[in-house]
C-alpha positions in Angstrom: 68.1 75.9 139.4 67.6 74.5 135.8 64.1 74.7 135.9 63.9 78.3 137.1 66.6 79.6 134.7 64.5 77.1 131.8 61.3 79.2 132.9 62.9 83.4 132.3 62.4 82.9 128.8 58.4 82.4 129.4 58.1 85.0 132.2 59.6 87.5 129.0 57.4 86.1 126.8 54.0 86.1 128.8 55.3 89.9 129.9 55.7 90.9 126.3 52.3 89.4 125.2 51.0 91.0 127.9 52.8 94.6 126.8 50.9 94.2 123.5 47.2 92.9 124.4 47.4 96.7 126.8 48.2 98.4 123.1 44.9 97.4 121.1 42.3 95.0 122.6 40.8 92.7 120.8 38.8 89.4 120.5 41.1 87.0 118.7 38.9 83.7 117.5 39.0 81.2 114.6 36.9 78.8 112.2 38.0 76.3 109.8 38.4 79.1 107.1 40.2 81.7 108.7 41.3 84.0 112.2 38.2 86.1 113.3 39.3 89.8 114.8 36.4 90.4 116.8 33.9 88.2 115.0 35.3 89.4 111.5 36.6 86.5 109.8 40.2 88.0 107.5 42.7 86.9 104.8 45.9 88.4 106.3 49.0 89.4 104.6 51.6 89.6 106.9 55.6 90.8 106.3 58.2 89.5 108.5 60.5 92.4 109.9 62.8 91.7 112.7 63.3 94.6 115.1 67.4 94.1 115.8 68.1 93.3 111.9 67.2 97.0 111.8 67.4 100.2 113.5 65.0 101.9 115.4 65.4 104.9 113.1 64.6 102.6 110.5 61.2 100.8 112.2 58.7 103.6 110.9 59.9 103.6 107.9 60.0 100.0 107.0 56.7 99.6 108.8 54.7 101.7 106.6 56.4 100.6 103.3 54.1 97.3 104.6 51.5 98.8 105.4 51.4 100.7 101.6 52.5 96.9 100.0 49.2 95.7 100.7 50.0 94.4 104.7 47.2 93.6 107.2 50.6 92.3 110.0 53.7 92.5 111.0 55.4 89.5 112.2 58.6 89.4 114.6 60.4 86.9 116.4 61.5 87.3 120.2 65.0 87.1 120.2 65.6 85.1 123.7 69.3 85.6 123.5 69.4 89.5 122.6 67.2 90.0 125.8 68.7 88.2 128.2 72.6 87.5 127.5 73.0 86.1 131.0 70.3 84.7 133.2 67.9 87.6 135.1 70.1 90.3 132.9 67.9 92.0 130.5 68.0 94.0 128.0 65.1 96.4 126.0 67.1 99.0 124.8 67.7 100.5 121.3 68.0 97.6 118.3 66.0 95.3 121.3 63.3 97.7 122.2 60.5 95.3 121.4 57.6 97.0 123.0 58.5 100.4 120.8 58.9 98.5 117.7 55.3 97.2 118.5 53.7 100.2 119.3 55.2 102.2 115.9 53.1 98.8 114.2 50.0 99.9 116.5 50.5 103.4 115.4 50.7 102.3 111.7 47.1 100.2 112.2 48.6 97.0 111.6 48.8 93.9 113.3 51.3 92.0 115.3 52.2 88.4 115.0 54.5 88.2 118.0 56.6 84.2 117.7 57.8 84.5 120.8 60.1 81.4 120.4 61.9 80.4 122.5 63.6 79.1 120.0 63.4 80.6 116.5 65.5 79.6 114.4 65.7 82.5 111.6 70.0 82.0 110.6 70.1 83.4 113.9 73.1 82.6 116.6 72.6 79.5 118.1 68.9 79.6 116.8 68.0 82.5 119.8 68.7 80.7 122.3 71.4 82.2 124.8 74.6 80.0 125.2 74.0 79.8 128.5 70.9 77.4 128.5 73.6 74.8 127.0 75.0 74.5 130.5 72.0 74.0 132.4 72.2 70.5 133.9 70.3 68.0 132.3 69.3 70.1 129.2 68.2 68.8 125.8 67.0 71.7 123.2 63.8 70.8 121.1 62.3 67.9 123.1 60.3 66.6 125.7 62.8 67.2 128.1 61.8 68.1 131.6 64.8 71.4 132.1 63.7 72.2 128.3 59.7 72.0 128.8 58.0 74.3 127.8 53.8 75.3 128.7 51.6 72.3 127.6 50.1 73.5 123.7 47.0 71.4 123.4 43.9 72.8 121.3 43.6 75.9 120.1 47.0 76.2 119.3 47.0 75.5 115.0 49.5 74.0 113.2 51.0 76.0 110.5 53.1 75.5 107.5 56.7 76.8 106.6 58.1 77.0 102.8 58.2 77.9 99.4 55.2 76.4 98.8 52.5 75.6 101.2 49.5 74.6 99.0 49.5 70.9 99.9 49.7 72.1 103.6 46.1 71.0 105.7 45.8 71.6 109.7 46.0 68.9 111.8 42.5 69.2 112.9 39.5 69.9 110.6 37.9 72.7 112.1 41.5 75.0 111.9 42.4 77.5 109.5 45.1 76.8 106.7 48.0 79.6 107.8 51.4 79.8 106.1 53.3 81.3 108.6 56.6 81.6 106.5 56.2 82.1 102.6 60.0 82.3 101.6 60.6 85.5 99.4 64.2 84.4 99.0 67.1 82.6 100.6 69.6 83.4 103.1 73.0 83.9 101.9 76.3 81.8 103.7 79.7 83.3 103.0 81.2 81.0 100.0 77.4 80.9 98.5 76.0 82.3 96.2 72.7 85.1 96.5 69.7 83.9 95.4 66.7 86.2 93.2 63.2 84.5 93.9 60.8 85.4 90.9 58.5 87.1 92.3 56.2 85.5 89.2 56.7 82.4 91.2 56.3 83.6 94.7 53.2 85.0 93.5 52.1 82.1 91.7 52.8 80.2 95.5 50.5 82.5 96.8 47.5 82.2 95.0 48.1 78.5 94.7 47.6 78.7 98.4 44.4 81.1 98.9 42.7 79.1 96.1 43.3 75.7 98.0 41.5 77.3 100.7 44.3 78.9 103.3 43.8 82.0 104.6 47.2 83.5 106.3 50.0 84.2 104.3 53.2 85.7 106.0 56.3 86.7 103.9 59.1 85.8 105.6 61.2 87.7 104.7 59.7 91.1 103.9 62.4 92.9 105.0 65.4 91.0 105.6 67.9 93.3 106.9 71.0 92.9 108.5 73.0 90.4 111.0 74.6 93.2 113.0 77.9 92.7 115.8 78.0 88.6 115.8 74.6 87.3 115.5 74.5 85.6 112.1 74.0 81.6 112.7 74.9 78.8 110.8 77.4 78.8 110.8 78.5 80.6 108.1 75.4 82.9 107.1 76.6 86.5 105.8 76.5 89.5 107.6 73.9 90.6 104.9 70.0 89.5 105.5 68.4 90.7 102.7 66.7 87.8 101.4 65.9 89.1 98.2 62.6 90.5 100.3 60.6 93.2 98.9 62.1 95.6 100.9 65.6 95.2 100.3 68.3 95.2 103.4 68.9 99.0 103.1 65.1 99.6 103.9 64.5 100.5 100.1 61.6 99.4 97.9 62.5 96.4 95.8 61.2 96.4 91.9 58.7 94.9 90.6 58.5 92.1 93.4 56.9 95.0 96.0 54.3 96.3 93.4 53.4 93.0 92.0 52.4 91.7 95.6 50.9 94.9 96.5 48.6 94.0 93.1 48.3 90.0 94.0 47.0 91.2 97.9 44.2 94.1 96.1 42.8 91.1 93.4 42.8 88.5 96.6 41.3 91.2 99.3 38.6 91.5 95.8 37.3 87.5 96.4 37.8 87.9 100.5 33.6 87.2 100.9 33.6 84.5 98.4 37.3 83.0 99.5 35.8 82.7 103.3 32.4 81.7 102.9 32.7 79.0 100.6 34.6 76.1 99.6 36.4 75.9 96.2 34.4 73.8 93.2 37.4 72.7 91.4 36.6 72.5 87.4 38.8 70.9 84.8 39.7 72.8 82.3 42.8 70.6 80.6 45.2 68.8 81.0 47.2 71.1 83.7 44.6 73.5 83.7 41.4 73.7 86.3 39.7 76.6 87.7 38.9 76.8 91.7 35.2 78.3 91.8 34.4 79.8 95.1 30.5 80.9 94.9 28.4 82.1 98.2 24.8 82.0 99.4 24.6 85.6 98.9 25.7 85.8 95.4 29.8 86.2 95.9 31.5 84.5 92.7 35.2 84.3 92.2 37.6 82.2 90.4 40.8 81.1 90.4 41.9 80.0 86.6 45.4 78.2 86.9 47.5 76.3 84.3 50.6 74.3 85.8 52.2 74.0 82.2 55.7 74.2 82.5 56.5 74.8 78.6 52.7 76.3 77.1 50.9 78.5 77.6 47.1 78.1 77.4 43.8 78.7 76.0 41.2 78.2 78.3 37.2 78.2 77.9 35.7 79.1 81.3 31.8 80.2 81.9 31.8 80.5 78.8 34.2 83.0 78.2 38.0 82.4 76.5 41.4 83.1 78.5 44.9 83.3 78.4 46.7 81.5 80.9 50.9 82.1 80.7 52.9 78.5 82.0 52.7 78.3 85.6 50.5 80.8 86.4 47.2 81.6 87.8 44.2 84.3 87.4 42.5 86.0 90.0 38.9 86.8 88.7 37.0 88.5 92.0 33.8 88.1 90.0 33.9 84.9 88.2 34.2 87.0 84.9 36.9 89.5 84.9 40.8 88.8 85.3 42.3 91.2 87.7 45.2 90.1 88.6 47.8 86.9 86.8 51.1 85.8 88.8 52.9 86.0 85.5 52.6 89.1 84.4 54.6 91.5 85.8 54.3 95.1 85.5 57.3 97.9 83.9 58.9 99.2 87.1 62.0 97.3 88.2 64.1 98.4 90.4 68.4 99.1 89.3 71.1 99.5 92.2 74.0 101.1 92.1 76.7 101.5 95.0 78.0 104.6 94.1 81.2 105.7 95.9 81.1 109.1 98.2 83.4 111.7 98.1 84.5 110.9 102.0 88.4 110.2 102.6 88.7 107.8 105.7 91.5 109.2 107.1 94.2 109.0 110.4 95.1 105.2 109.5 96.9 103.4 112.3 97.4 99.4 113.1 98.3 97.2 115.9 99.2 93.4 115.3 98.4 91.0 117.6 100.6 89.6 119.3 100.8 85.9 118.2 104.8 85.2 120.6 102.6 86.1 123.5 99.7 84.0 123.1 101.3 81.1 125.4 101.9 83.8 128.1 98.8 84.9 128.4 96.6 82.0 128.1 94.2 81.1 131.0 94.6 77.2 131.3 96.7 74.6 130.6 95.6 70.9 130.2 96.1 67.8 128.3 94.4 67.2 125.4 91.9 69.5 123.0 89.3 71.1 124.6 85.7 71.7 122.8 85.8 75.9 122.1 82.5 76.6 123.0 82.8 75.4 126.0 85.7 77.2 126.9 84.1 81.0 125.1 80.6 80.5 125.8 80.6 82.3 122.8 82.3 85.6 124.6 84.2 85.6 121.3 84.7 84.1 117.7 88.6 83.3 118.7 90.2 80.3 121.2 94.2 79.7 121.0 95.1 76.2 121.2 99.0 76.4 121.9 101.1 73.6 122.6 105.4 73.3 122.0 107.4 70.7 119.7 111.2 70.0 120.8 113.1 69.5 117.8 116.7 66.9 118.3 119.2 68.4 116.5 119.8 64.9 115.0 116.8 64.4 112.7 117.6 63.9 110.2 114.7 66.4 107.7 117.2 68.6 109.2 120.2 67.4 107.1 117.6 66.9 104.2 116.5 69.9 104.8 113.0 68.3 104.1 109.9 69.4 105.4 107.7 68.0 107.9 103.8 67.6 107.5 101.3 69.2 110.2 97.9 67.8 110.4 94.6 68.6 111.8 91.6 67.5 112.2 89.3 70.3 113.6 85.2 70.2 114.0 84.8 74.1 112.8 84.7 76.7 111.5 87.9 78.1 110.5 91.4 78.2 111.8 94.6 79.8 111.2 98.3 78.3 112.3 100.9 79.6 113.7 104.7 77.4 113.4 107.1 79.9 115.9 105.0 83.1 115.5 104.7 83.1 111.5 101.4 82.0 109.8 101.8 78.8 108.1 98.4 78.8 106.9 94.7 78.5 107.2 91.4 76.2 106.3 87.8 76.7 106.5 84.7 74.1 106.5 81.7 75.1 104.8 77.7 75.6 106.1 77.7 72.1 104.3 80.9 70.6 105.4 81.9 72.0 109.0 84.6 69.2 109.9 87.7 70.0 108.0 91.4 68.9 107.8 94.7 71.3 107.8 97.9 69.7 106.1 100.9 71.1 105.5 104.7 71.3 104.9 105.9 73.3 107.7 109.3 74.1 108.8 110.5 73.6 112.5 114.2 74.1 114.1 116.4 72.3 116.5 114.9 73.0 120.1 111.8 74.0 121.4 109.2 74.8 118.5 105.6 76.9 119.8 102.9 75.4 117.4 99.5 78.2 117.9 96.5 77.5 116.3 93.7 80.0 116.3 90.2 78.3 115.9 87.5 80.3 114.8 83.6 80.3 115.3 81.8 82.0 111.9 78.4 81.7 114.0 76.6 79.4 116.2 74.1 76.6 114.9 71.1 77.2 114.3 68.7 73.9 113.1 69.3 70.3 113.1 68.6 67.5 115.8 70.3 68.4 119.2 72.6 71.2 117.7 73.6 72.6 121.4 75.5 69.2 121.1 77.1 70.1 118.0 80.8 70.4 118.8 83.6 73.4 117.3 87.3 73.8 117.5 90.4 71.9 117.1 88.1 68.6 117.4 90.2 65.5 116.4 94.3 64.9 116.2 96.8 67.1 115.7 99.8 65.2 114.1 103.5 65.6 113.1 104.8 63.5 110.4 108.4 63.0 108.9 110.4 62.6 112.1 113.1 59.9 112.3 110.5 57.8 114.7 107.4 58.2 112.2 105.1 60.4 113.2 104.0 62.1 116.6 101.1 62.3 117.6 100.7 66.0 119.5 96.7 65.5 120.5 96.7 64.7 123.5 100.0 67.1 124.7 99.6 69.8 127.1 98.0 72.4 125.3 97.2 76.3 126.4 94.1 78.0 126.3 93.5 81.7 125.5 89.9 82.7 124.9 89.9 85.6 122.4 92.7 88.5 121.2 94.7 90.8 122.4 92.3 93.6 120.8 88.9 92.5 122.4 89.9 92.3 125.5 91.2 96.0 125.3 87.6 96.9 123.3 89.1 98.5 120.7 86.3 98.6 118.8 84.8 101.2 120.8 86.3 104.9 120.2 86.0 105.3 124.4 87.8 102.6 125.2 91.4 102.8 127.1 93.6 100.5 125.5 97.0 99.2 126.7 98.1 98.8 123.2 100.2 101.2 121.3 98.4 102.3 117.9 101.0 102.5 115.3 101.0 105.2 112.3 102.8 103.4 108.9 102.1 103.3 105.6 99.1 100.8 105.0 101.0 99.1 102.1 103.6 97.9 104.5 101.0 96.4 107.1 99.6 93.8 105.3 100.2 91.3 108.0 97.4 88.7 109.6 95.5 89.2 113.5 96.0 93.1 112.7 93.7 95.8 113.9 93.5 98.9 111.7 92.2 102.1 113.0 90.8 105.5 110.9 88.4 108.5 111.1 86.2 109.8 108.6 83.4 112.8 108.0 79.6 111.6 107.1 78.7 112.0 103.5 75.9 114.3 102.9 72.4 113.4 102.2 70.0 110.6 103.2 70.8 107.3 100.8 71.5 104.4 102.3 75.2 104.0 102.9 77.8 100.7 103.4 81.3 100.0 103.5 82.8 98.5 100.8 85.3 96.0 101.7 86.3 94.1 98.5 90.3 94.6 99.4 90.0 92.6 102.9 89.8 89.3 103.8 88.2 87.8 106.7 87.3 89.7 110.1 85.1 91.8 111.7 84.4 95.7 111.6 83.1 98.4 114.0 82.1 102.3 113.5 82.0 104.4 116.3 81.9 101.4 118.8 78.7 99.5 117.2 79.7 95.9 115.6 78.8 96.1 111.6 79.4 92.6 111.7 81.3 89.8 110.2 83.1 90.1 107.0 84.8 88.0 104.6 85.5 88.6 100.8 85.6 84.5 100.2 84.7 84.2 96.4 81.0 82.4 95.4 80.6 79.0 94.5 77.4 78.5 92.6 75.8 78.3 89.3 74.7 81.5 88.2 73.3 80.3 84.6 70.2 82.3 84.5 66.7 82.4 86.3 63.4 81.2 85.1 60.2 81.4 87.3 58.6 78.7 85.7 59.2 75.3 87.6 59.4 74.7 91.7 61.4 77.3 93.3 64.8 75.6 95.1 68.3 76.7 96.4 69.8 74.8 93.5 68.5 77.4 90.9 68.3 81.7 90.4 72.2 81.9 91.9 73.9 84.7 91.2 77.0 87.4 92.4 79.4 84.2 90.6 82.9 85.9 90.0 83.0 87.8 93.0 82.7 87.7 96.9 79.4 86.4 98.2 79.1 89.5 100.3 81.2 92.7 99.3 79.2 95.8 100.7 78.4 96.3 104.5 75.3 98.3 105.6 76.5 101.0 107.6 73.1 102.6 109.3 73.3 106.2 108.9 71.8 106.9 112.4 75.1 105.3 113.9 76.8 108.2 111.9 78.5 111.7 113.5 78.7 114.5 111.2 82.7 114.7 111.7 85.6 112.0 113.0 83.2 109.0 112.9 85.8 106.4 114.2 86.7 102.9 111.9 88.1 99.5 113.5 89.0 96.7 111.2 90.3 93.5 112.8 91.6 91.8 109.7 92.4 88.1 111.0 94.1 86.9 106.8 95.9 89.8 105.4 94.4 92.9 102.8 95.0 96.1 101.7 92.7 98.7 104.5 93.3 102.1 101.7 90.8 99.7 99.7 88.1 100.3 102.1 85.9 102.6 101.2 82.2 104.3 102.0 79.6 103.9 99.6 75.9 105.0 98.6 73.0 103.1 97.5 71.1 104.1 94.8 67.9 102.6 93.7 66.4 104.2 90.2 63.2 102.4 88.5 62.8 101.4 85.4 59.2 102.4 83.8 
């Protein structure tokens, strides 16, 4: 049984290799410089693009864009978990319709570079694998673990390198090509983060740091970013937002000057391709930080590398005779040993300005319908002593699990008298959770992608008799890296205890406790606009409605034109979001924590520096893909799980000018 559900994921992946090798036949073969196509040995640019953090009315589009950027591949992951949700279930269609996606990059004359996992990693739920591999007996993710095992790799698979920077990268074997199979553009974003700008000065100066060492395989991951669509954002805690500050922006539009100053770097390297691949580098010293890499072939091919690693000077260099500028931390493609084509530092005019520009579209026909939280108890599926783990209990069928348990109160305590509070506290392994004393919300915590674990305390307020205490534990996205992570537990995790009673303290963990996987509004779908709910929606004035756990429901026309549109939702809180029954995603308006001081692209690249969107929400605008879109009564569901104002919400344009 393990073993056979273990081995689906590489019957899809052999099929979908298979799929591709009937599109475009080819001899595939390498040396220790490079890949050979057919006995023709390449320096390939490749773009990542991920075929669900898109649409398919998007694919063309965002596939040529790389292609006119200077692209030789695309590269994609195969998202295990998107195609088969439940063991010998599969699914190919629309966002998931791999093989189309790869023939539009056939049709293009590109490449594919098909990673086809199983696992992937990529801020992706639960890092692509489906839930349900968890619960095969005898699993262990990532190791040489017989339920796990994958096919034997042995020679010719090659080693590659992930990063920022991959120039001190060499193959584990001497007679491989040097590949960089991920060349961060960016970073990912995590709600209560800040965004991040990678100069593309330095990604370019990565590059060619790379090429001149001798690699030959550079893929930009990402290229276009995109967007974590319904609830497949990992983490935890990654925003709904993808967009990686790739040169192609999450809206599918060109970002300025990053796109044309790669297009420019991939021209001046294509320029030394003969030279690059048919010799090895003769490294000169031409100063302190500054050398040249010299790559000259048996039938005549010169070209030259001219870098200076400076992080304060610039430099004057004397090279074959001939004088050059070198800016800090940069480097000079010469394709002919005389002549500088192309340096990392110097960026052209064009950069790209955004704007979110509101629409004149009303979203109309508001109602609500609060969740119920007095009926929780009622409803919940089991009953048991102690805290169960929540992923175990949703296999991830939901963000939500109700813990509920009740408190009886003697009328002779004395915090009654006092009228003193008492002190709830919990200890919960993640992500977020919001508590409920008698139906009211007494308040909420959140962990962090840093810190997951978390405490809740708080003065609460309970009365003589029975007292319900609800807590609603919420997921923000599966894990997806670190050492066993399918081990990695979430939910109310640790003791849940009452303090200030005339006998101390009570200690409610291991009580009996109710279980209710999910809300009252899921399991009636009322995200989708077909669905038959048993709720009553309720028409009010939206300034009154403010409450937590409620569902808010309106219609609204298509705006005219073709930009790029998204929802702004700056006056919410935390929840999730739906138009015309497909999942926009997660949302939450959390502020950002970072240190957004300014951006230099001299130095080494990190996550600790080029922060920015301080002052506001780390994510505030929601891609809303056009071809989900109606002309007329496009329907709106907001579960809001805090508390904001929905006549804030509103739909917006992008708008990209460029500076020249």
């Amino acid at each position: 049984m393990a073993a056979n559900s273990v081995s689906h994921c590489f019957s899809l992946s052999i099929i979908m290799l298979f799929l591709y090798l009937q599109l475009i036949h080819c001899n595939v073969t390498y040396d220790r410089k490079a890949i050979a196509i057919d006995g023709q040995k390449r320096i390939l640019f490749a773009g990542s693009i991920h075929y669900p953090r898109s649409t398919p009315e998007m694919w063309e589009g965002l596939i040529q864009k790389a292609k006119n950027g200077g692209l030789d591949v695309i590269d994609t992951y195969v998202f295990w978990n998107l195609h088969e949700p439940s063991p010998g279930n599969y699914n190919f269609e629309g966002r998931y319709d791999l093989v189309q996606f790869i023939k539009l990059v056939k049709k293009a004359g590109l490449y594919v570079h098909l990673r086809i996992g199983p696992y992937i990693c990529g801020e992706w739920n639960f890092g692509g694998f489906p839930v349900w591999l968890k619960y095969v007996p005898g699993i262990s993710f990532r190791t040489d673990n017989e339920p796990f095992k994958e096919y034997d790799a042995p020679d010719p698979v090659i080693n590659t390198c992930n990063g920022f920077y991959c120039d001190y990268f060499s193959p584990n074997k001497p007679y491989k090509p040097t590949l960089w199979t991920e060349a961060w553009t960016g970073w990912f974003s995590d709600f209560g983060g800040p965004n991040y700008q990678r100069p593309v000065e330095d990604l370019a100066f990565a590059v060619a740091r790379f090429i001149q060492k001798g690699g030959s395989f550079v893929n930009y991951y990402m290229y276009h970013g995109g967007t974590n669509f319904g609830r497949t954002a990992g983490g935890p805690f990654i925003t709904t937002s993808y967009d990686y500050d790739a040169p192609i922006d999450e809206y599918g539009l060109i970002r300025q000057p990053k796109y044309d100053h790669l297009k420019e770097l991939h021209k001046a390297v294509k320029l030394c391709e003969k030279a690059l691949l048919n010799s090895d580098p003769n490294i000169v010293i031409l100063g302190s930080y500054e050398k040249a890499h010299v790559f000259s072939s048996e039938s005549g091919g010169c070209a030259a590398f001219l870098s200076n690693y400076n992080l304060r000077s610039n430099a004057k260099v004397t090279f074959n005779n001939m004088h050059y500028n070198l800016p800090r931390w940069s480097i000079s493609i010469l394709p002919d040993c005389q002549n500088v084509v192309f340096n990392t530092a110097k960026v052209g005019p064009k950069a790209s300005r955004v704007q979110m520009v509101p629409t004149n579209v009303k979203i109309e026909s508001w109602e609500t319908f609060n969740e119920d939280v007095h009926s929780v108890d009622d409803e919940s599926s089991m009953t048991v002593k102690g805290l169960l783990e929540q992923l175990n209990i949703t296999r991830d069928t939901s963000d939500y699990l109700w813990y509920t348990t009740s408190v009886r109160i003697s009328s002779s305590e004395s915090f009654l008298r006092k009228g003193t509070p008492l002190t709830l506290s919990i200890q919960t392994a993640g992500h977020g959770i919001h508590v409920f004393i008698n139906g009211q919300l007494s308040g909420s915590a959140f962990g962090t992608q840093q810190k997951r674990k978390f405490s809740f305390t708080k003065n609460i307020n309970l009365h003589p008799g029975e007292n319900k205490i609800s807590i609603l534990s919420i997921a923000v996205g599966l894990p997806n890296i670190g050492p066993h992570f399918e081990t990695w537990n979430i939910g109310v995790q640790g003791s849940v205890v009452l303090h200030g009673l005339d006998e101390g303290k009570k200690d409610l963990t291991w009580q009996k406790w109710s279980y209710k996987v999910g809300l009252k509004g899921e399991a009636d779908n009322l995200g989708s606009p077909n669905s038959i709910p048993s709720i009553v929606w309720t028409r009010g004035s939206l300034e009154t409605l403010k409450h937590p756990l409620t569902w808010y429901k309106a219609f609204f026309n298509a705006p005219g034109g073709d930009d790029p549109l998204a929802l702004d939702m700056s006056g919410m809180g935390k929840g999730q979001v739906w138009i015309n029954g497909e999942s926009i995603g997660r949302y939450w308006t959390i502020s950002v924590n970072g240190n957004c001081t300014g951006c230099s692209y001299v130095g080494a690249f990190r996550q600790t520096k080029c922060h920015f969107g301080c002052g506001g929400p780390t994510q505030q605008w929601y891609h809303v893909p056009r071809s989900w879109l109606k002309p007329t009564r496009n329907s709106l569901v907001v579960f809001e799980e805090i508390g904001g104002d929905a006549s804030k919400i509103s739909i917006v344009k992008r708008l990209t000018t460029t500076d020249k």
